[in-house]
C-alpha positions in Angstrom: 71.3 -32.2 42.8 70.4 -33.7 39.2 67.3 -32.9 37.4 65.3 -36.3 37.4 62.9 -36.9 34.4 59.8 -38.1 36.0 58.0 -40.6 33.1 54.9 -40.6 34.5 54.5 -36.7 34.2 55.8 -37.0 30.6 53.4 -39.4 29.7 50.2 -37.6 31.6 51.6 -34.3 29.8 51.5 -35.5 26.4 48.5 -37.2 26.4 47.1 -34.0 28.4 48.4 -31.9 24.6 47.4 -34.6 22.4 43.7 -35.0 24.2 43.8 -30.6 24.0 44.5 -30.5 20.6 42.1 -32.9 19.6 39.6 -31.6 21.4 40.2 -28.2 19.6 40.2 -29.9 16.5 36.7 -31.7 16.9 35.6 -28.3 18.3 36.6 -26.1 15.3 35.7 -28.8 12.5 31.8 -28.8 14.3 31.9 -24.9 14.4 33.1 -24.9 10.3 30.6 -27.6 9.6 28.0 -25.8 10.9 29.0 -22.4 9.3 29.2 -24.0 5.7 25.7 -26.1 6.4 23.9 -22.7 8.1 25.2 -20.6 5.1 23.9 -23.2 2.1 20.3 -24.1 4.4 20.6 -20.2 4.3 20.7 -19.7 0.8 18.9 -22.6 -0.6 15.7 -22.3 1.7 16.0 -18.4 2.4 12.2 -17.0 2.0 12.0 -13.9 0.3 10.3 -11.2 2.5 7.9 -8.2 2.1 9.6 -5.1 2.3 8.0 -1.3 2.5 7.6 -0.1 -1.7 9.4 2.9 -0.8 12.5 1.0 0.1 12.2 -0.7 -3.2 11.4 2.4 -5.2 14.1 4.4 -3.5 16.7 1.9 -4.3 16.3 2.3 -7.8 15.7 5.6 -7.9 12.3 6.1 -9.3 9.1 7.8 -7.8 5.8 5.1 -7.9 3.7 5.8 -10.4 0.9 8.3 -10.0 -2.1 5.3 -10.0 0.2 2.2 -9.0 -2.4 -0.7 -7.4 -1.9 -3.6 -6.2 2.1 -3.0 -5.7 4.1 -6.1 -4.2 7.2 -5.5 -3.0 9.8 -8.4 -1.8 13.4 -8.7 -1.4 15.7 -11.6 -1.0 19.5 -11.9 -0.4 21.4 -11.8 3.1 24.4 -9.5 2.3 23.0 -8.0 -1.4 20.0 -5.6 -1.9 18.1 -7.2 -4.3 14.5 -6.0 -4.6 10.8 -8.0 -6.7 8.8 -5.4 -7.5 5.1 -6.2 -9.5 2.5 -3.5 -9.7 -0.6 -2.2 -11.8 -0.1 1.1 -13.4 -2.4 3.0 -15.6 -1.3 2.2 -19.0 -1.0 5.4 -20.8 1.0 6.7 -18.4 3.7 3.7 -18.6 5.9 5.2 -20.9 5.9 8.5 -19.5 7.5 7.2 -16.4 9.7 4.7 -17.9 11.4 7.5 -19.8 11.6 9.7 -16.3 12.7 6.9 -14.3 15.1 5.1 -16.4 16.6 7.7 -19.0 19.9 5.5 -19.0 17.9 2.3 -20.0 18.7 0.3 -23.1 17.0 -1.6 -25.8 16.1 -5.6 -24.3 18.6 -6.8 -27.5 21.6 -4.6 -26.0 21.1 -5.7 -22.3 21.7 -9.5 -21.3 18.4 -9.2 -19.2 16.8 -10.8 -22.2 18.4 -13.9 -23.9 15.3 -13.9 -26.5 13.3 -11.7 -27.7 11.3 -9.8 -25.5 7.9 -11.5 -24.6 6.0 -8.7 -23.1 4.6 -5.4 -24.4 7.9 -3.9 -23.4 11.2 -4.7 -22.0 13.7 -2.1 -19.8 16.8 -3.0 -19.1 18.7 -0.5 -17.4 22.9 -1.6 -16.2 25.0 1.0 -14.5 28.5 0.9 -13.9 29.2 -0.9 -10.2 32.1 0.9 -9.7 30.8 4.6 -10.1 30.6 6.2 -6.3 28.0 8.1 -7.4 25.3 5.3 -8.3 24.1 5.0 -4.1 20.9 2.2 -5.8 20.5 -0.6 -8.2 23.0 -0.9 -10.7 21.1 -3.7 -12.8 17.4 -3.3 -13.4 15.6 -5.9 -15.2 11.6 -4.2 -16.3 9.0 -5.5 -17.7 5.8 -4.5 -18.9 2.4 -6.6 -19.8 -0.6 -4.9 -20.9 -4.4 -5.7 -20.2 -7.4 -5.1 -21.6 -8.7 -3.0 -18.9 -6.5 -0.2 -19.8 -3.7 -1.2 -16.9 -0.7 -2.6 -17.5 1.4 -5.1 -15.0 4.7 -4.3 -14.3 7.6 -6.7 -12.9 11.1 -5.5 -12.1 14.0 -6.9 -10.1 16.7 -4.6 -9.1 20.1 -5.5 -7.7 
């Protein structure tokens, strides 16, 4: 017995693939859309958030100062550890701790931290190489330090 083409089922097949594959299409193309849309609402409108100052602290490595008030501690960044740190600090003991903390740090005209000229009483910047195993914190560290007349002294530093 012959093998008889039935057209109708040829037809209703196709269509059935075409319709499919369309329909995957239309599926995938929403799901990329909405990947590419959830990423850059992500990023552009991504609050930073408090975190605890020993997080912060430990990621750099560096102990908080003996006297720190006032410390606010934030970080930002989905897939990147990136840490905002400002606190108050008695002043005479700022460089003291600078030099314990950050005894790899260089001069603000050697680091690119600092396009000018530093604006503040003083200027850390600290860059460590990303590919050394052995650096488990922040490899860039961006300080600086603003003195007051009350014998404190505000510090700012972002570490990433």
């Amino acid at each position: 017995m012959p093998l008889r083409i039935q057209p109708f089922r040829v037809v209703e097949n196709a269509f059935l693939a075409v319709a499919g594959g369309f329909a995957l299409w239309v599926a995938w193309l929403t799901l990329s859309t909405a990947w590419t849309v959830g990423g850059v609402l992500l990023a552009v409108f991504q609050d930073d958030y408090g975190v605890p100052c020993k997080d912060a602290f430990a990621y750099l490595p560096a102990p908080v100062p003996d006297g720190a008030t006032n410390l606010r501690c934030r970080s930002h960044g989905a897939l990147d550890e990136t840490y905002q740190v400002t606190f108050r600090m008695p002043q005479a003991d700022l460089d003291t701790w600078v030099a314990a903390s950050f005894p790899d740090r260089k001069p603000p005209d050697e680091t690119p931290f600092f396009l000018d000229s530093c604006k503040y009483d003083l200027c850390v910047g600290v860059m460590r190489d990303r590919m050394d195993r052995s650096n488990t914190g922040a490899t860039d560290i961006a300080l600086t330090a603003h003195h007051a007349n009350d014998g404190t002294t505000l510090v700012h530093f972002d570490a990433s």
